[in-house]
Every structure is written in structure tokens, then in C-alpha cells.
N, C-alpha and C positions, 0 to 999 in steps of 0.2 A: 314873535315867531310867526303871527300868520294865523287863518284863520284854523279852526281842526276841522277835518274832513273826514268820513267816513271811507270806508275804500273800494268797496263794489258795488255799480251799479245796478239798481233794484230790479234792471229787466237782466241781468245775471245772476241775480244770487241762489243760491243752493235750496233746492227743497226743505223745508225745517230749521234757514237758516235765520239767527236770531233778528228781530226789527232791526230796522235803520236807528230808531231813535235812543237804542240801548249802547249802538256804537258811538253815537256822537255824544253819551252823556260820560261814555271811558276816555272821549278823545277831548274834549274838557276839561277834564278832570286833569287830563295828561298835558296837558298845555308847558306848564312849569316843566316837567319832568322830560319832554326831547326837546325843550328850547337847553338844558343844562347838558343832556346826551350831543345834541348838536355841537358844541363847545369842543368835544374833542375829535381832535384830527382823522380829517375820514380814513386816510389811508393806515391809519396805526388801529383804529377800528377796522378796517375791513382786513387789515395784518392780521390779529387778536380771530376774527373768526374764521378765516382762511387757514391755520395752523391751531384751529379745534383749544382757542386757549379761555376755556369756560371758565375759571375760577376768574381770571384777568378782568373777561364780561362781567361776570355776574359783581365783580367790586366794582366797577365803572357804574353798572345799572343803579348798586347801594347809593355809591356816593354822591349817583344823580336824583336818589329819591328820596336821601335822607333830610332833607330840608325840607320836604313838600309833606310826606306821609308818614305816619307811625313807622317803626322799626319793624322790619317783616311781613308789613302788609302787602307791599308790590316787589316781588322779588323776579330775574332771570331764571326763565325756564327751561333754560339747555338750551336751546336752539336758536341759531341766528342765520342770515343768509345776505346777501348783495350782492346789485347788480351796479357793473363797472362800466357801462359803453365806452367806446372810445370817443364818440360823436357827444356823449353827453355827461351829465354830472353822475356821481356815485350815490345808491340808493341802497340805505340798508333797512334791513326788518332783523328786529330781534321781538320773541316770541316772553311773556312776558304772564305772572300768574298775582291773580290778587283773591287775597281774603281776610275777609274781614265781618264781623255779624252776620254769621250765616251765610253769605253768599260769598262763592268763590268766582271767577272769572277767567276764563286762559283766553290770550289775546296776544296776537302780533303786532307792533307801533314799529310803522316804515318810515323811517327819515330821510327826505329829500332836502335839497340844499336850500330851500323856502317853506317847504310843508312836511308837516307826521299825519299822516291815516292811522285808522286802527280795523282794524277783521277781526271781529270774535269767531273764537273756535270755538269757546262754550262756555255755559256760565250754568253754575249748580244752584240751584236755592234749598236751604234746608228743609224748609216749607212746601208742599205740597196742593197744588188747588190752588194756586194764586196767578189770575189774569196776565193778560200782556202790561196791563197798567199798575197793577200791582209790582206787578217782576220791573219794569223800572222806576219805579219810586222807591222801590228796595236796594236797588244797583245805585241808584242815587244818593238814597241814604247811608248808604255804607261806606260809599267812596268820600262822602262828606265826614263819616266819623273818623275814617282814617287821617283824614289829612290834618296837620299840623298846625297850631292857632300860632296869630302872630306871636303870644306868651311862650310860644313854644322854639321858638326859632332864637329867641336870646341867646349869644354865647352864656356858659357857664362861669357865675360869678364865682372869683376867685378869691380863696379865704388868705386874709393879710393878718399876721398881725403882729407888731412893734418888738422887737430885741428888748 
């Protein structure tokens, strides 16, 4: 897929908006998960959000996370957007919420036809008093328990047995 990137530059981003290093450790994380978003057809994805067809997304989003992370850790948060140029390729962001031990995270992952960024909107920790350093070794630890060991990714053995 390419390397992950963060998405706004640091001499733009918003008063109180989260570190740089919290985004690239979601955009990591997410590597697998818009290398398999990528996979389907931009124009039937930007159809799907252009005609508001959410349940369609958010089965798209499952099916692209069910490999990577536990069941309902990263789910589709309602909202998606793209941009179509005429002059260039098609760039979508779908908007995107994770929780998992204590920390939840709402986050937009923009797929371009080489690269995904990610922009946090926000990230809750249950935990109160905990540093910039703390808050991401906790984001990091979280999004590590979510995801899925290779034991876990086996198709499910199928029970045989003789006539």
C-alpha cells in the first residue's frame, strides 16, 4: 500500500489538536485495513456514499476489518465524503470509530489511489491525568490488543465425520 501518513501539516493544525505521533500510530495500525478498502471499486464506493447508502459502507468497512481486528473494535461512523477531480484520481475519506480498553478514537482514513492518511477528531481515554506519552502508548496498546493474531485468522475447521 505505501507508506501511512498523517494528514495535516503541523504548521496547520487546530489549537488542541491531538500530536502528530497518535496519528501515525492509527495510520499503522490501518495499513491492512485501506490496502483491503482500496480493493473496491472507487466509483461503486463513491456511488455507495453519494446516494447516503450507510449500512452498504459500514458492511464494506466490516468486511475490510474483519481479518485485521476483533469484531467491533473498528467500525463505520456514519459519515463519508469524496473528492472526484476531473483532472485527477478519486479521494475518499470515510470517518471511522475504534474502541477497545478504555480508549475510544473517532478518525477519518482518506484513500487515495497510492496513499490513506488519517485526522483524529478525538480520542477519549477512560483514564484521567495521563501525559502526551502516556495517551499514546495507550492508543498503541489498544489498537495492538485489538488486532487479530495470525491463530486468529485460520478459516474455521470443519467438523467431518464418516457415514
Amino acid at each position: 500500500m505505501g507508506p501511512a501518513e498523517t494528514m495535516t501539516p503541523s504548521d496547520r493544525r487546530p489549537p488542541g489538536a491531538p500530536p502528530r505521533d497518535r496519528e501515525r500510530i492509527i495510520a499503522d495500525a490501518l495499513i491492512d485495513v485501506a490496502s483491503e478498502l482500496r480493493l473496491t471499486d472507487a466509483a461503486e464506493l463513491i456511488l455507495m456514499i453519494r446516494n447516503d447508502h450507510a449500512a452498504n459502507i459500514a458492511d464494506l468497512v466490516n468486511s475490510s476489518t474483519e481479518l485485521f481486528f476483533k469484531s467491533g473494535t473498528l467500525r463505520y461512523a456514519l459519515s463519508a465524503s469524496y473528492k472526484a477531480p476531473w483532472d485527477a484520481t478519486p479521494v475518499v475519506a470515510i470517518d471511522l470509530e475504534f474502541h477497545h480498553a478504555m480508549v475510544s478514537a473517532f478518525f477519518r482514513l482518506t484513500i487515495g489511489e497510492r496513499r490513506a492518511a488519517v485526522e483524529i477528531l478525538d480520542i477519549l481515554f477512560d483514564e484521567q491525568g495521563l501525559d502526551e506519552l502516556a495517551k499514546a502508548d495507550r492508543l498503541s496498546s489498544a489498537l495492538a490488543g485489538a488486532r487479530l493474531g495470525p491463530e486468529d485468522r485460520r478459516p474455521p475447521r470443519l467438523a467431518w465425520t464418516p457415514n
